[in-house]
C-alpha positions in Angstrom: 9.8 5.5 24.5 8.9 9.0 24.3 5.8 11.3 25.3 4.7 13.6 23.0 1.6 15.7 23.4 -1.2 15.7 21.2 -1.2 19.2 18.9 -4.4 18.8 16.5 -6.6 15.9 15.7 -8.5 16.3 12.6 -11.3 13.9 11.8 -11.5 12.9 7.9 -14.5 9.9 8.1 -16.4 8.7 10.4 -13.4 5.9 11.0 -10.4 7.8 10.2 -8.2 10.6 11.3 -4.8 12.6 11.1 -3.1 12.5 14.6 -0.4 15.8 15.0 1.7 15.2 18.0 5.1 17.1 19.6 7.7 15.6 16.9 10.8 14.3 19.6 14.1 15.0 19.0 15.4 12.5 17.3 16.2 11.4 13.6 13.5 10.4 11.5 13.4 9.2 7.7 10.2 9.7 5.4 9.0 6.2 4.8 9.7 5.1 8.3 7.5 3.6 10.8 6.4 4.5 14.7 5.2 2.1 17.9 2.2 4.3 19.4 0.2 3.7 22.4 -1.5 5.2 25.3 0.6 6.2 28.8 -1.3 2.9 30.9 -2.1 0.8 28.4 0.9 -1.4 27.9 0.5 -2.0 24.6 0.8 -0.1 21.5 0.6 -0.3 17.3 2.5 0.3 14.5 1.6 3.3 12.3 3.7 4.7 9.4 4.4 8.5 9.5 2.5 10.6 7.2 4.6 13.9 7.8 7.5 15.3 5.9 10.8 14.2 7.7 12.3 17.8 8.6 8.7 18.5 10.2 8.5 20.1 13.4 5.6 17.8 14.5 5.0 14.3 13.5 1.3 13.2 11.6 0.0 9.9 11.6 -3.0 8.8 9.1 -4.9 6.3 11.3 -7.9 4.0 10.7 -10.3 3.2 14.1 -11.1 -0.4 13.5 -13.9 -2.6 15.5 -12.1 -4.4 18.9 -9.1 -2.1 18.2 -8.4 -0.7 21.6 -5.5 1.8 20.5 -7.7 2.9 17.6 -10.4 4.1 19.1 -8.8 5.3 22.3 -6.7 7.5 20.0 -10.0 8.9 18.0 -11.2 10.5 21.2 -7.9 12.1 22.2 -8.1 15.9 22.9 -4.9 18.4 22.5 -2.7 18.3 25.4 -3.4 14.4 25.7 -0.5 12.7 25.9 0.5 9.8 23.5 3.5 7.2 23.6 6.0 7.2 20.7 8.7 4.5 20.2 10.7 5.2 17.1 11.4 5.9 14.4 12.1 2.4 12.8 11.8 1.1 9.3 13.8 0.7 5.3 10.4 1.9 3.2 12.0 4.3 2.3 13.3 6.3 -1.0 17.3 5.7 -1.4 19.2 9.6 -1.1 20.2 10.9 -2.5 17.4 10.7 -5.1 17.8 11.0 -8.8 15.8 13.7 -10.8 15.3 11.9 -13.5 13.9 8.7 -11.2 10.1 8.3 -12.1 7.9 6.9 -8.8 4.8 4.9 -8.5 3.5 4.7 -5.6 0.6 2.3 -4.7 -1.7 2.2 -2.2 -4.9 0.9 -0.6 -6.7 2.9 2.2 -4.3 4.7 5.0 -1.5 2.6 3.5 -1.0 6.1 1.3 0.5 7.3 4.8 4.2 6.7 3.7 3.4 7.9 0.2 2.2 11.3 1.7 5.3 11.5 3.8 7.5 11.3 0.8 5.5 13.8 -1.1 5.9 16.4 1.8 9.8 16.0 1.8 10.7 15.8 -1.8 7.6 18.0 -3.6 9.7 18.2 -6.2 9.9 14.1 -7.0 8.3 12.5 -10.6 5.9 10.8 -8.7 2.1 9.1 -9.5 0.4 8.1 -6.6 -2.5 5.1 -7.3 -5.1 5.3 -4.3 -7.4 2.2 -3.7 -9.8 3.4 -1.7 -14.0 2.9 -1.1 -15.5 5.8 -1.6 -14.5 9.4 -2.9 -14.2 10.4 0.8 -11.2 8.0 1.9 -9.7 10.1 -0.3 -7.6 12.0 2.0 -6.3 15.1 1.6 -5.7 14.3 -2.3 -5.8 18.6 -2.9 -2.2 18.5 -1.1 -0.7 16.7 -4.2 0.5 17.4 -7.5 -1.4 18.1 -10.5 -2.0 14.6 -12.3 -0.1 13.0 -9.1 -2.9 11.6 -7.3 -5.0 9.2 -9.0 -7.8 7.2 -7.0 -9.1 3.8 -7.9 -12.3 4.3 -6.2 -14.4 0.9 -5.9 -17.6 1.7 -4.8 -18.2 5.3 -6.1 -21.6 7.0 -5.3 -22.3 7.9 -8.3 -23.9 4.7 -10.2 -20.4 4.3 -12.4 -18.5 1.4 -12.4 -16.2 1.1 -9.6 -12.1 1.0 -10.4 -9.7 -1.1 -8.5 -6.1 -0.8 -8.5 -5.3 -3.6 -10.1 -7.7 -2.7 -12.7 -6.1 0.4 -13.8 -2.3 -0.9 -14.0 -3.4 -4.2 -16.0 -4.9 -1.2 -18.9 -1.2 1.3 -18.1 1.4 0.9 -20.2 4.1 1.6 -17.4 8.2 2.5 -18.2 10.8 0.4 -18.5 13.0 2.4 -15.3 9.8 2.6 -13.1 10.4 2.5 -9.2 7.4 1.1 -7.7 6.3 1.6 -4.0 3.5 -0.6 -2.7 1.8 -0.7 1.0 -1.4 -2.1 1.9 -2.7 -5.3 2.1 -0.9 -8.4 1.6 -3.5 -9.8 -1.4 -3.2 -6.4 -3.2 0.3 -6.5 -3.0 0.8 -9.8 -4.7 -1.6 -9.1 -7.1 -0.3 -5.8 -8.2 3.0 -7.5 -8.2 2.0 -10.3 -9.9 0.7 -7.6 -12.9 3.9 -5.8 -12.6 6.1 -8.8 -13.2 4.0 -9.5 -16.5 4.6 -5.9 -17.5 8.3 -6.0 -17.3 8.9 -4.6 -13.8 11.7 -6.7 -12.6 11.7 -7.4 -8.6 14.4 -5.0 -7.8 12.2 -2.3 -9.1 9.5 -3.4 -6.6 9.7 -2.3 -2.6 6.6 -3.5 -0.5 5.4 -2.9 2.8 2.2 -5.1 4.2 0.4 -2.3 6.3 -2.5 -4.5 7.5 
């Protein structure tokens, strides 16, 4: 277990923030996952990393939930607080070395993008669309820091009056290539779902690498 200070903590929604702590010294892959708590608590929760992996701090993209007492201790920690990190730990993660001409599509629902953003900031370079399922327009974090065309939100309950967009909506109408990776983390009825639409379009399983994040 290691103590880490808190750099920066910068609130996106009423619910949700990026937490910036002291990155220990040890190795880390983008994808993988950490075990964070509170120094007196006793208990801690898993959040996936939503830095790049040759950072020199570690972010984590972190939802406060109702009853969840590492949540919403976290929210109200100030820089210089300290904060528990057991880690790194985890195989969601993009095989190296990594093939130029690889296309990646990655799909997510709320703070699930976490590991998605991760990969973005190591390997910028990557073929990469990113499919968002998110609320509103405003869970969708810090979409300016992707590619043009990368980021594409399926936004459900949009304030606008138009029709919301699901995830599952928009593959069913994409014709998707025959070599696609695909990348899923969220919930576990999304993710059979989406695979589920996959599998009728052609994407075998081993093309398919899940992560339930909630």
């Amino acid at each position: 277990m290691n103590t880490c200070p808190l750099i920066d903590i910068e609130h996106l929604t009423k619910h949700t923030f990026r937490l910036r702590v002291d990155r220990p010294d040890i190795l880390i892959k983008s994808g993988q996952c950490f075990n964070i708590g509170l120094p007196g608590l006793e208990i801690n929760r898993e959040y996936s990393m939503y830095s790049s992996a040759d950072s020199e701090y570690l972010d984590f993209l972190i939802r406060s939930v109702e009853d969840g007492l590492i949540s919403q201790a976290l929210q109200k920690l100030k820089p210089g607080d300290l904060v528990e990190i057991d880690g790194a730990y985890g195989e969601f993660c993009l095989e190296e070395p990594l093939n130029s001409n690889q296309e990646y599509l990655f799909i997510a629902t709320g703070t699930g993008i976490a590991p998605f953003h991760s990969f973005v900031q190591t390997w910028p370079t990557i073929n990469y669309k990113i499919l968002h399922g998110v609320r509103t327009k405003d869970e969708c974090y810090h979409a300016q820091e992707y590619g043009e065309g990368g980021y594409i939100p399926c936004i459900s309950q949009p304030d606008d009056g138009s029709k919301g967009v699901r995830v599952t909506d928009y593959l069913t109408a994409k014709e998707l290539p025959s070599n696609i990776q695909v990348y899923i983390c969220g919930n576990r009825n999304m993710i059979i779902e989406t695979f589920e639409i996959l599998h009728a379009k052609g994407v075998s399983g081993d093309q398919i690498i899940t992560e339930v994040f909630f």
